[in-house]
C-alpha positions in Angstrom: 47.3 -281.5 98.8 46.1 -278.3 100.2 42.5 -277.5 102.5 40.5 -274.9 102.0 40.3 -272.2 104.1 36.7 -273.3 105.4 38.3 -276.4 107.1 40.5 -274.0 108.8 37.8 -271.7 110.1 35.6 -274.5 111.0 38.5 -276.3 113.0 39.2 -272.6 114.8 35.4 -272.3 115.5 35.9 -275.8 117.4 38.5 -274.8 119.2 37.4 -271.9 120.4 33.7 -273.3 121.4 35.4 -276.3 123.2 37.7 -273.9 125.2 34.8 -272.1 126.1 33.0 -275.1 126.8 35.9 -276.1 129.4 35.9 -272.9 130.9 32.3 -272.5 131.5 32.4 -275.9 133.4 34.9 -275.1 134.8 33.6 -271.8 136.6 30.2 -273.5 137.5 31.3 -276.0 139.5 33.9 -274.0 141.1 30.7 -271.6 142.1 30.7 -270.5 145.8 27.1 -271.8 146.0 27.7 -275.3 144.6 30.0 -276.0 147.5 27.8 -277.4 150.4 26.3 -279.6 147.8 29.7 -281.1 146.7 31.0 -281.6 150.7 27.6 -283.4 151.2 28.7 -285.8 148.1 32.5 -286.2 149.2 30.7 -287.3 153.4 28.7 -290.1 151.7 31.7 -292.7 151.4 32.4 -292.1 155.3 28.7 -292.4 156.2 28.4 -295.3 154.6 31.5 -296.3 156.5 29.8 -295.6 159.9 26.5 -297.4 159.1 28.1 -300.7 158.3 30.1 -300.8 161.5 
């Protein structure tokens, strides 16, 4: 049994948009700007710590 080229094109298509995909992510939350936001996030376990003492 053999598939047809389409099956192959549409399975390199999906590779290539879910790399890109990744990547994209990838580079957005590794943005400069993003990174007071994300220090804010990774405090909120200790404040909470704090405020129940």
């Amino acid at each position: 049994m053999t598939l047809s080229p389409f099956w192959g094109n549409l399975a390199g298509v999906v590779t290539v948009a879910s790399m890109l995909s990744f990547i994209g992510i990838w580079i957005w939350v590794w943005n400069a700007r993003h990174k007071q936001k994300y220090d804010a996030l990774a405090r909120i376990p200790m404040d909470d710590e704090e405020q129940s003492q």
